[in-house]
Structure formats: structure tokens, C-alpha cells
C-alpha positions in Angstrom: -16.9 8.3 22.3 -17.4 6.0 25.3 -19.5 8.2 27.6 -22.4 6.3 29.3 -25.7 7.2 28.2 -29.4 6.0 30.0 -30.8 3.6 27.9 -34.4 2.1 28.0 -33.4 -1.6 26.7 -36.2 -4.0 25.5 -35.6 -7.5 24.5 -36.9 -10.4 23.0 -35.9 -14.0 23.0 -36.7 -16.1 19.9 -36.6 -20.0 20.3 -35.9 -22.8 17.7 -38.1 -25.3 16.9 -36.6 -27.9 19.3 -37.3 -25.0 22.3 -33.5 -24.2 22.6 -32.6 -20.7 22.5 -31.8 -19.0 19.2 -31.0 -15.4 19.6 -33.1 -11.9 21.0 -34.5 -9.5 18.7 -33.5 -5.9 20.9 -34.4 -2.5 21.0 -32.3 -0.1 23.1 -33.8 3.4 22.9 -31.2 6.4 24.4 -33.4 8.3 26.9 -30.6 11.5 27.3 -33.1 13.9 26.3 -35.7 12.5 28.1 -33.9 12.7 31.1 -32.5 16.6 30.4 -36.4 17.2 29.7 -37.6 16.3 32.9 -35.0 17.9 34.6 -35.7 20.9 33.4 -39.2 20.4 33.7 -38.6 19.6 38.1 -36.3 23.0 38.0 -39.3 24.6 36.3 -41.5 23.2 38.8 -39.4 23.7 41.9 -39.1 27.6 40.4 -42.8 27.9 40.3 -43.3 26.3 44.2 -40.4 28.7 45.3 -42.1 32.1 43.9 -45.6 30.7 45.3 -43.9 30.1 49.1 -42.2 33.5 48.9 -45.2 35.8 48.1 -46.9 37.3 51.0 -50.6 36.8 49.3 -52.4 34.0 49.3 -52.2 31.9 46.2 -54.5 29.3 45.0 -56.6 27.5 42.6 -59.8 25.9 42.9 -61.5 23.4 40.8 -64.6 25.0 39.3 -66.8 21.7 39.7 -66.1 20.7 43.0 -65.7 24.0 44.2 -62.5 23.3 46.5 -58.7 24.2 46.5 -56.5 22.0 44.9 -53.8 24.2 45.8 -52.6 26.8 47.8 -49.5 28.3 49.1 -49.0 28.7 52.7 -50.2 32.0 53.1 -54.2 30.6 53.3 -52.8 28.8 57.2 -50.9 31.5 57.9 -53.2 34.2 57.4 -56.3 32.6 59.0 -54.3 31.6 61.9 -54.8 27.5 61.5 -52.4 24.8 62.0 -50.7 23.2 58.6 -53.4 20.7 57.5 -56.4 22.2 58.8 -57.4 24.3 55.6 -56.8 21.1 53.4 -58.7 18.8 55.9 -61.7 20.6 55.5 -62.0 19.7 51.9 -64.9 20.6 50.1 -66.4 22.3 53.2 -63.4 24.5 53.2 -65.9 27.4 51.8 -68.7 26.9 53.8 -67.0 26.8 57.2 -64.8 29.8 56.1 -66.9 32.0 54.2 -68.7 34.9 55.5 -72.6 33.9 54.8 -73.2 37.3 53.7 -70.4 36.4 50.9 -71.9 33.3 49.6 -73.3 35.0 46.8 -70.7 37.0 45.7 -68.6 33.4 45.7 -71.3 32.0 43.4 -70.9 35.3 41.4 -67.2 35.0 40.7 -67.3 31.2 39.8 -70.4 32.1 37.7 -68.2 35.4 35.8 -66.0 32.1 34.7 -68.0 30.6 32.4 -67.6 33.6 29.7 -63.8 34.5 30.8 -61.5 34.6 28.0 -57.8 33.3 29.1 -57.0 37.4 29.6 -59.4 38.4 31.9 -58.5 39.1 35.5 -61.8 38.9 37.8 -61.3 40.6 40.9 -63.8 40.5 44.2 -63.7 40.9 47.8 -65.2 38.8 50.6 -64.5 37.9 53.9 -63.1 34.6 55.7 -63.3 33.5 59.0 -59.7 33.3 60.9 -59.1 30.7 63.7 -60.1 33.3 66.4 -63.7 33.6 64.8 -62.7 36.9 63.4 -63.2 38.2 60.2 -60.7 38.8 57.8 -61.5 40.8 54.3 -59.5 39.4 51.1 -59.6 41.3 47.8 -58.6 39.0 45.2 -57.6 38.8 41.7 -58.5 35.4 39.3 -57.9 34.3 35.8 -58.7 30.5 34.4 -56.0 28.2 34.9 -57.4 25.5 33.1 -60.1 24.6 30.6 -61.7 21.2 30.0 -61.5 19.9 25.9 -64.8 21.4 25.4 -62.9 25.1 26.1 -64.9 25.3 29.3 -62.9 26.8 32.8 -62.5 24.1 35.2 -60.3 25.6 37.2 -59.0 29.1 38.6 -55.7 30.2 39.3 -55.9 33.2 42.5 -54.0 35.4 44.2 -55.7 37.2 47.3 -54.4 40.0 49.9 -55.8 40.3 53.3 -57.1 43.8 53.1 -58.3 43.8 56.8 -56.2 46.8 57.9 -57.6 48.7 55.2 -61.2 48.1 55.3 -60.8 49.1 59.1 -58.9 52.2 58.1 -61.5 53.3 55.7 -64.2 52.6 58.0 -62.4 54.8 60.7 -62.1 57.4 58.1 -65.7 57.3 57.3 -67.2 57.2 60.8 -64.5 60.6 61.7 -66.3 62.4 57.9 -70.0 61.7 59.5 -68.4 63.1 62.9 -66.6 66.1 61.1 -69.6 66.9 58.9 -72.4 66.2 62.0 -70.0 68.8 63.8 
């Protein structure tokens, strides 16, 4: 019909006896669904990156093994108050400068609540990070497995975390006022 399709062209040349060339033996292959396929698979892509940006909460995933991110929106800098680039170059020590040394533990915990997940379960947790100020910030999150090795074990999580900070301050407000009102 004379439109112009991509083609992956392979070709071989075949030679008489005397050396001279004889003709090519050629396979052309027509890549046009190829192509539409990873199209749609870079609009699926670019989809997923766009929905990640746009949330407010913190979203991540972290390799089981070497316990570090692999991935996280922007929200993690933003939140913490760090420049773009700090989080990732802290690499594997991301956790033990950030995390709250009482909260070590209930890291461990949640990795270790991983190894019997099915693909349904949501594990949720809170635990505390340090901002760039030095201050304190509470984070209640909410994990399932992302991804499983061939054997079926997790190897990594998928996360999305909120900062609960106001919250924890307003309950504690609320609790120190009850011992007030009841000492009263």
C-alpha cells in the first residue's frame, strides 16, 4: 500500500568459489508492533512517574537485601528538608543516618513481616526520621511486596508513607490537657 514501515534488515553475503560476489541471503523483519509496544509501554511508564510526582506522600521501594531505596518520589527531600541528591547519596546508610535509633527495631520488624507476605497484604508501621534541621519527623506507612525473586521470595517493597508529625503532636497535646483535666 506504499506506507513506510521500520524494518530490522539482516543480511548475508555468499561468495563464489573464485571469491567474487554471488548474491545475499536477507532477512527483513517488520518491527511496527514492536515499536507501538514500547510506546505504550514509555506512556505507561511516564503515567506511573506522573501519579508518583503528584502525590503528597512519600513513595518508595526498597530492596529487601540491601536494605536501601531504589526509588522514591520526591516527597522523601521534600519532606525531610534536604537538597535533591542528598537522600540518594547516602546510599545504603540512608537508614542509619535517618532513622530514629529507638526505631531500628521496628525497621527490622517490618522487613522481617516480609518474608511470610502474600502479594495482598498491606503492612503498615510508624517510625520516625530525622529532617535536615535535626528534628524529628513521624511517618506512618503502608507496604506491600513489589517484587519476588524466582524462588517466590520478596526482594523488594513497594511504600507509601505520610508524615504524621502534626498529628502525633496533636494527640500528645490532647493527652497531656486529659492528665491536666483529670488531675484537676
Amino acid at each position: 500500500d506504499g506506507s513506510i514501515l521500520p524494518v530490522l534488515v539482516t543480511a548475508t553475503a555468499a561468495y563464489a568459489s573464485d571469491g567474487r560476489f554471488a548474491f545475499t541471503r536477507s532477512i527483513v523483519v517488520d518491527l511496527t508492533h514492536q515499536r507501538l509496544a514500547d510506546s505504550s509501554l514509555r506512556e505507561r511508564e511516564q503515567f506511573i512517574k506522573r501519579v508518583a510526582e503528584a502525590t503528597p506522600d512519600l513513595v518508595y521501594v526498597v530492596d529487601l537485601a540491601l536494605r536501601k531505596s531504589v526509588y522514591s518520589n520526591r516527597e522523601p527531600t521534600r519532606a525531610l528538608g534536604h537538597r535533591p541528591g542528598d537522600l540518594d547519596a547516602m546510599g545504603p546508610d540512608l537508614f542509619r543516618t535517618l532513622l530514629h535509633p529507638d526505631d531500628f527495631a521496628v525497621l527490622e520488624a517490618l522487613f522481617q513481616r516480609f518474608e511470610t507476605a502474600t502479594d495482598e497484604d498491606v503492612v503498615e508501621t510508624e517510625y520516625r526520621l530525622k529532617d535536615a534541621g535535626g528534628a524529628w519527623r513521624w511517618f506512618h506507612s503502608r507496604d506491600v511486596v513489589f517484587s519476588r525473586d524466582a524462588g517466590g521470595r520478596p526482594t523488594q517493597i513497594l511504600g507509601v508513607a505520610k508524615d504524621v508529625t502534626q498529628q502525633k503532636a496533636a494527640q500528645a497535646a490532647l493527652s497531656r490537657s486529659e492528665v491536666f483535666y483529670r488531675t484537676l
